[in-house]
Structures are given as structure tokens and as C-alpha cells.
C-alpha positions as CSV (number, residue, x, y, z in Angstrom):
1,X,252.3,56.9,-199.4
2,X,249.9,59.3,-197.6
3,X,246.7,58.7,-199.0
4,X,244.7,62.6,-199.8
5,X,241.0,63.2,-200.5
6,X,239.7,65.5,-202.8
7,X,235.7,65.6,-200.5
8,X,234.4,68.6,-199.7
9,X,233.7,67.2,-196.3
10,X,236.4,66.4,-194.1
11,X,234.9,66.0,-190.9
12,X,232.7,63.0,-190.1
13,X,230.4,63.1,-187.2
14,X,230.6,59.6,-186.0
15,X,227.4,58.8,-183.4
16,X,228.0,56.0,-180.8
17,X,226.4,54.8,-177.8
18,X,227.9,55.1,-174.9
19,X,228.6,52.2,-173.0
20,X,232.5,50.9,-172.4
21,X,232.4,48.5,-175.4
22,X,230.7,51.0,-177.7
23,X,233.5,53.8,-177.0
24,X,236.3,51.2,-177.7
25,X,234.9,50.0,-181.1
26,X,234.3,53.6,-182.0
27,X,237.3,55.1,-180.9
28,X,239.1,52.2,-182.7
29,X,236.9,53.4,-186.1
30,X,237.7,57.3,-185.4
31,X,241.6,56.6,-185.1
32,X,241.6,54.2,-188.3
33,X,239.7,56.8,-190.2
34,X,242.3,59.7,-188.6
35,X,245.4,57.5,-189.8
36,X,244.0,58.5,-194.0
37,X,243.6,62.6,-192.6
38,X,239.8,62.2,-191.9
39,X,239.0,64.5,-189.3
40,X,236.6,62.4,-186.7
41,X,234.1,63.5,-183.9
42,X,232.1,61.3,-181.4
43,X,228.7,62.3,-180.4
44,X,227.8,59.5,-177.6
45,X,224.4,58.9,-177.9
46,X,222.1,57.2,-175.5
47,X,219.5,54.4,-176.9
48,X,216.7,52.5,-175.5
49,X,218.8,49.4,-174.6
50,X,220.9,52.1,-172.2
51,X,217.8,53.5,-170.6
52,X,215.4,50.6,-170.1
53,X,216.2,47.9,-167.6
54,X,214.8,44.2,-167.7
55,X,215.3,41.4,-170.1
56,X,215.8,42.3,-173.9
57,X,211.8,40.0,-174.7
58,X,210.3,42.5,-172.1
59,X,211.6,45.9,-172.7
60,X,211.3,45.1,-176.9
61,X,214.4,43.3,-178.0
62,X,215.1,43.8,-181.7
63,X,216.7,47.8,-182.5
64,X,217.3,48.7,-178.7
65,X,221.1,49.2,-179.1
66,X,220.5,50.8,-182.4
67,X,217.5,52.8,-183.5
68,X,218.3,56.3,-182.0
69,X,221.6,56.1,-184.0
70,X,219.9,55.4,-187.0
71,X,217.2,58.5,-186.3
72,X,220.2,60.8,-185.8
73,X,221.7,59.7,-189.2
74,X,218.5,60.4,-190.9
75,X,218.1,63.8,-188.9
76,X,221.6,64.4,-189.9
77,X,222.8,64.8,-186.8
78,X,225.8,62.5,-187.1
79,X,227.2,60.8,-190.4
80,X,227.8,57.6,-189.6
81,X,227.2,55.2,-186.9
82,X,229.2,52.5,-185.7
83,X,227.0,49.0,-184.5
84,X,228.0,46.0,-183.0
85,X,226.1,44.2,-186.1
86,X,224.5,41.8,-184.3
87,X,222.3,44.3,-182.6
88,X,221.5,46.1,-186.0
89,X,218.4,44.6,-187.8
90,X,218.1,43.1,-190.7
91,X,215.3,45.1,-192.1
92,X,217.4,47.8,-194.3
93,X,216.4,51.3,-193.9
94,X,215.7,52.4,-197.7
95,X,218.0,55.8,-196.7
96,X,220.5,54.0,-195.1
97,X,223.3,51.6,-195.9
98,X,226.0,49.3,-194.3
99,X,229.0,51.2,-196.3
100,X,231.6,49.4,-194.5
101,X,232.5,46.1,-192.2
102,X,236.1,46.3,-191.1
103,X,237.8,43.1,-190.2
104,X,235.8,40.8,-187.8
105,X,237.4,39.6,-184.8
106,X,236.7,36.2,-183.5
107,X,232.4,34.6,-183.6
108,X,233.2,32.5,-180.6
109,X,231.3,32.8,-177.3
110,X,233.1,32.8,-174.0
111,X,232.3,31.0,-170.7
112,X,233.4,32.9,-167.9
113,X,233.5,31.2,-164.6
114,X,235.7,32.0,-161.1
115,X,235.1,28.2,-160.1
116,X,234.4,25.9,-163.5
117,X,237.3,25.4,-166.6
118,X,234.3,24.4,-169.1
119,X,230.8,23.8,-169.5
120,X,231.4,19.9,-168.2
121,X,232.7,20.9,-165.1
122,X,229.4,22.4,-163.8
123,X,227.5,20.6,-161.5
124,X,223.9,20.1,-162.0
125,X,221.3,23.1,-161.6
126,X,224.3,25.3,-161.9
127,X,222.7,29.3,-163.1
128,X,224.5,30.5,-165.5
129,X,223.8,33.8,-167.1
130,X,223.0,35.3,-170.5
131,X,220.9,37.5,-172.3
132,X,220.7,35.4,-175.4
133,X,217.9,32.8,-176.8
134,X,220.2,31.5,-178.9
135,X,222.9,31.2,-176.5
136,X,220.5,29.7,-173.9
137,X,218.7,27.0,-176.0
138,X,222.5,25.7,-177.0
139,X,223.8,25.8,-173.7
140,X,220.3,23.9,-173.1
141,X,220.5,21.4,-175.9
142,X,224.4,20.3,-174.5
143,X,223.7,20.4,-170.9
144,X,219.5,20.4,-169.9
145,X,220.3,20.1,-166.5
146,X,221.5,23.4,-166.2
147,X,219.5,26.7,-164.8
148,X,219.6,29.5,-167.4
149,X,218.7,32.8,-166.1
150,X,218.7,36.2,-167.8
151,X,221.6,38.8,-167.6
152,X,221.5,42.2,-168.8
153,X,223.9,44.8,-168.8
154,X,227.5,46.1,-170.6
155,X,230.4,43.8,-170.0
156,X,231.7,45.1,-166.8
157,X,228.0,45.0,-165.5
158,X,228.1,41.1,-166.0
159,X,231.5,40.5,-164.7
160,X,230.5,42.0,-161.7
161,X,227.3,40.3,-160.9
162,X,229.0,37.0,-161.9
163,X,232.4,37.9,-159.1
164,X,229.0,39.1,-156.8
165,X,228.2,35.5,-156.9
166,X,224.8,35.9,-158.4
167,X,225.7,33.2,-161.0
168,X,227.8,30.0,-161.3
169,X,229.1,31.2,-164.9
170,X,228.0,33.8,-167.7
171,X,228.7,33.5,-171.1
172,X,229.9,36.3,-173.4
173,X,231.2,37.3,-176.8
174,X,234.7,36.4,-176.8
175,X,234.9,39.5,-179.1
176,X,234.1,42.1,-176.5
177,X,235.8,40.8,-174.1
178,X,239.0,40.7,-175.9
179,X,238.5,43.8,-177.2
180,X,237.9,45.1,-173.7
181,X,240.9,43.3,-172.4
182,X,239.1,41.0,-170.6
183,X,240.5,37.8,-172.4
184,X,242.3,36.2,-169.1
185,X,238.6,36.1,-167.7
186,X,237.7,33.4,-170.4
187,X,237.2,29.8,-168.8
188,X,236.4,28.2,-171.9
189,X,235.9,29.2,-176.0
190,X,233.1,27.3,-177.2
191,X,234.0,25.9,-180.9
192,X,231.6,27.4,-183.4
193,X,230.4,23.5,-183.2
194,X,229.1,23.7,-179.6
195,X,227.8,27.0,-180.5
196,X,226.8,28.2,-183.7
197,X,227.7,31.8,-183.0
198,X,225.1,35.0,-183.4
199,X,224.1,36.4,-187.4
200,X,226.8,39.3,-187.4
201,X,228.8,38.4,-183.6
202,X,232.5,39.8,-183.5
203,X,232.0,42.4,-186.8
204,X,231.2,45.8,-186.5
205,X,229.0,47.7,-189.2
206,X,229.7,50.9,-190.0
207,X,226.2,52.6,-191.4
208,X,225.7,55.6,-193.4
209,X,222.9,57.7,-195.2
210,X,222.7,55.5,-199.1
211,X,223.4,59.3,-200.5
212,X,225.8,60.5,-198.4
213,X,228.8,59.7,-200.9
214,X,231.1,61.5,-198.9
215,X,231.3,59.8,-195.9
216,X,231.2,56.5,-197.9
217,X,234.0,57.2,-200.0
218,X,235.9,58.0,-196.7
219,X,235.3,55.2,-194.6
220,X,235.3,52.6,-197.5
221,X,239.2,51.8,-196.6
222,X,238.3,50.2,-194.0
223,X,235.9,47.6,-195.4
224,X,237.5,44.0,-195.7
225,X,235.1,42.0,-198.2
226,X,235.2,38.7,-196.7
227,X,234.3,40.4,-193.4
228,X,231.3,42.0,-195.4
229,X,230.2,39.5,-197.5
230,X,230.1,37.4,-194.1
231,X,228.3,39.4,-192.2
232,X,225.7,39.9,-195.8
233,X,225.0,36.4,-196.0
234,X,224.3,35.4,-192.2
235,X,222.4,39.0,-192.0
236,X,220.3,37.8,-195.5
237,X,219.5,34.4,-194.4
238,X,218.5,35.7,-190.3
239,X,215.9,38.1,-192.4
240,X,214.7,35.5,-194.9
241,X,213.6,33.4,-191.6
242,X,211.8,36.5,-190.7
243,X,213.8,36.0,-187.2
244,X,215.5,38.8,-185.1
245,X,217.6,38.8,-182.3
246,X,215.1,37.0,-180.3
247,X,214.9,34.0,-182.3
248,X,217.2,31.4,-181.1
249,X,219.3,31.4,-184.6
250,X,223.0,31.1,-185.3
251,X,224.9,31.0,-188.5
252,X,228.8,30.3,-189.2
253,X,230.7,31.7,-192.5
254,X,234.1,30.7,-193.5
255,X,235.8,32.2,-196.7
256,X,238.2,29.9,-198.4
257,X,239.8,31.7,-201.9
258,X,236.7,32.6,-203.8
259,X,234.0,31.0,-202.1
260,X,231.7,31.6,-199.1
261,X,230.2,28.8,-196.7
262,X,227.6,29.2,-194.5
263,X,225.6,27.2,-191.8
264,X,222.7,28.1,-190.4
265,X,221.0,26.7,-187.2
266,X,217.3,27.1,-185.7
267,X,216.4,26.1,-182.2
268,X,213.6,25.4,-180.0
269,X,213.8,27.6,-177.3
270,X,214.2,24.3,-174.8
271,X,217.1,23.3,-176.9
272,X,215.7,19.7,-177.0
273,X,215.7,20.5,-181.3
274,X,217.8,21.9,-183.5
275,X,218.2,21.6,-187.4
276,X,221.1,22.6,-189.4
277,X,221.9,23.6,-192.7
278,X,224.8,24.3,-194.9
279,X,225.8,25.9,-198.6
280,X,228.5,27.4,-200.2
281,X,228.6,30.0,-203.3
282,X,231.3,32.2,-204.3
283,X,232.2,35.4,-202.5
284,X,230.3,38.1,-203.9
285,X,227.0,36.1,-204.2
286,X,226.5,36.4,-200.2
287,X,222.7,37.5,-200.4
288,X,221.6,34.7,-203.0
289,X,223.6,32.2,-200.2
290,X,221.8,33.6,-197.4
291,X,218.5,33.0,-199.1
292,X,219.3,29.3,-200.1
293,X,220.2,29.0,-196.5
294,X,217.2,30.0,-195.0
295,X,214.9,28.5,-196.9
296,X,216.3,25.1,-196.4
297,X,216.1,25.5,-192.8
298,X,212.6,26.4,-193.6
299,X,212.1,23.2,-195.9
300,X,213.2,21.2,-192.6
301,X,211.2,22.6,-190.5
302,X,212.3,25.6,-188.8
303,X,209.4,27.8,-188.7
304,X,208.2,26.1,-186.0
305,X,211.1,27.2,-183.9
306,X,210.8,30.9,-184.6
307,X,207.2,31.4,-183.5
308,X,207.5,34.2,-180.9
309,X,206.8,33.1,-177.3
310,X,205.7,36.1,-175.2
């Protein structure tokens, strides 16, 4: 059965950066929308994190992919915006809202290699590259003998300077690459055990202005609750620790019937510490989970771990 809408509106005005990645996830959005009779336009819009060059500590980390999408919702410019949501803060915008997270694809972080299988099989002082504290103080706390240098740039970017030979190995959301169709470039999947994976990797969040009822009532189909009440917990606890995405922190969530589980993990940036926590609640209580989460981290000593550095 065709599914109709009686809105007023029935074009949405969907903002996106414009990087490879970006342009699939939104393109994916603007077709899924298009399948109900929604009428969808992309406005590629450039943000810091596409104009700035050097590591994401020096050129200001937290908002870069995702701030100049939120001004042009708020200057209604576009309706809604579509995030990779671990680039989105957790700070809420009091005129904005998260109205939808479709289904997530796969938390797990990829190493890709030309010569190595698996993070065992590289020698000593190998460099591997990525642009992630939290991915380079667990790569640190499994293997300290290895050299971790920075890595900036969309996928194809670090694919390149990886087959350039300027590192040994990288390491990459599996979920981009796959969605890229990049998967036959994955050496190894790291189990969410080797590394806890980033608050929000793999889940896209599709954000809003809180009164424009519209839009939300249109793009609400695709919203899969587990997928959101996920992403609400990890994105909860990450803001209860007062951490961004410069603080090496990882959470996992698993849904099983009605209830929600959820590990968090703080790191010192050396790797040589890391504390773990865990709690479960059901579903729709993902904020109070978050919470409990983070402040047992806290209890154990965490804080320590999220002091900034620079």
C-alpha cells in the first residue's frame, strides 16, 4: 500500500557535506524518503572539517563535520541534515532535534593493510594511521610497540596515502568502507572486544529544527528504535563524562527483546589504562542508562583520562 501525506510541505531540503561518504549516506536518505512520495533536494554544503587541514586536536576537533549544517537548519536554509553521528555533539541544540536514526550498519573498526592480515602480524614500530584518540590508545593498549601517527582526510584520501606507502596499515570504520564499497580492502574486523567502537560509529542521524513538524513527520519512517535508542544511550553517557570526540571513549550497545546493554570504556591516551563499565535497562530508558554508565566510569576513575592534553 502506497503510503500518502496530507503535509503542506512536500519538499525537504536535505543539507549534506560534500565529501564521497557524505553524498552516499545522503543520497541513500533522499531515495528512502522518495520511495513514501517525499520530494528530496541536496544542498552540498562545505564545513570546517572540509576546509581546514591538520589533525582534528589542532584545527578544533569536536563540530567540524557538523556545525555549518546545523547553522543552515537554524537559518532555514535546508530542513534537515544528515550526520555521520559520531561527528555530531552531544550538546543538543535547544532548536534542534535528532528526529530520526535509520538502521545502523556494523560499530566495528577496520584494519586495512596491503602487506599484514591482522594487528599481530605487524612487526614492531610498524606506523599505522588514524585520526582517532580512541582508536589510537586501543591499538596502543594491545600492541605499545607500535608507531601511531595521525591521518586525516575522506576515505579515498586514506586509502591512497596508505597504497602511497606512507603507512604500514590505517584503520577505518568498517561502516564507511562498506558502504563505499570498499569492504575487500578490510585485512582484519576488530571484535567490539579489541575495540570498543566510537559513541554513535556506523548510525547516521538525521537532525531537524524541534518545530519543524513537517519534516519530522516525513522522515520518521525511517527511524528504527533500537538503532535510536542506541545511539541515545552511548551519545547520553559520552556527554555525562563531559568528553567529545577527542576523548579516547568507546561505548558498545546490544538490544536483546526489551532491554538495552551498554559498555562504556575510558582510556589514557598511552593506552597503558583503561576501565570498563557495563549496565543494562529496558529499551526506551536509553538516557537514564547512559547516565548510570558514565557515572560509574566516573566512580572508577575515569576523569582522569579525559583531561584535555593540548
Amino acid at each position: 500500500m502506497t503510503q500518502t501525506h496530507s503535509n503542506k510541505k512536500s519538499d525537504i531540503r536535505l543539507g549534506t557535506r560534500g565529501s564521497q561518504l557524505a553524498l552516499w549516506q545522503s543520497n541513500w536518505v533522499k531515495c528512502e524518503l522518495e520511495k513514501t512520495g517525499v520530494s528530496v533536494e541536496l544542498i552540498k554544503i562545505k564545513t570546517e572539517g572540509d576546509i581546514k587541514t591538520g589533525s582534528l586536536a589542532q584545527i578544533g576537533g569536536q563540530g567540524l563535520f557538523t556545525k555549518r549544517l546545523q547553522i543552515a537548519l537554524l537559518n532555514d536554509e535546508i530542513d534537515l541534515a544528515v550526520h555521520s553521528l559520531k561527528d555530531l555533539p552531544t550538546e543538543d541544540h535547544p532548536k534542534l532535534m535528532i528526529a530520526a536514526v535509520p538502521l545502523r550498519e556494523t560499530v566495528t573498526d577496520a584494519l586495512v593493510s596491503n602487506r599484514f592480515k591482522n594487528l599481530g602480524d605487524l612487526p614492531s614500530q610498524a606506523i599505522i594511521g588514524t585520526g582517532s584518540v580512541r582508536r589510537a590508545a586501543q591499538i596502543l593498549h594491545l600492541r605499545p610497540d607500535l608507531e601511531i601517527r595521525d591521518i586525516r582526510g575522506n576515505v579515498d584520501t586514506r586509502l591512497k596515502k596508505l597504497d602511497d606507502g606512507e603507512f604500514d596499515a590505517i584503520i577505518l570504520a568498517s561502516a564507511g568502507l562498506i558502504r563505499l564499497g570498499f569492504e575487500d580492502r578490510i585485512s582484519h574486523t576488530f571484535s567490539p572486544a579489541e575495540l570498543v567502537p566510537a559513541v554513535g560509529q556506523g548510525a547516521l542521524g538525521l537532525e531537524t529544527r524541534r518545530l519543524d513538524a513537517d519534516t519530522i513527520s516525513q522522515i520518521k519512517i525511517l527511524n528504527d528504535l533500537p538503532s535510536f535508542h542506541r545511539a541515545m544511550a552511548e551519545r547520553t553517557m559520552l556527554r555525562t563524562l563531559y568528553a567529545g570526540c577527542l576523548s579516547p571513549v568507546g561505548a558498545l550497545t546490544n538490544v536483546e527483546g526489551d532491554q538495552l546493554q551498554l559498555k562504556g570504556a575510558v582510556l589514557s591516551h598511552d593506552g597503558k589504562h583503561k576501565i570498563e563499565c557495563e549496565e543494562t535497562s529496558e529499551l526506551d530508558q536509553s538516557n537514564s542508562l547512559g547516565q548510570r554508565v558514565a557515572e560509574k566510569l566516573l566512580d572508577a576513575g575515569a576523569a582522569q583520562y579525559l583531561q584535555d592534553r593540548n
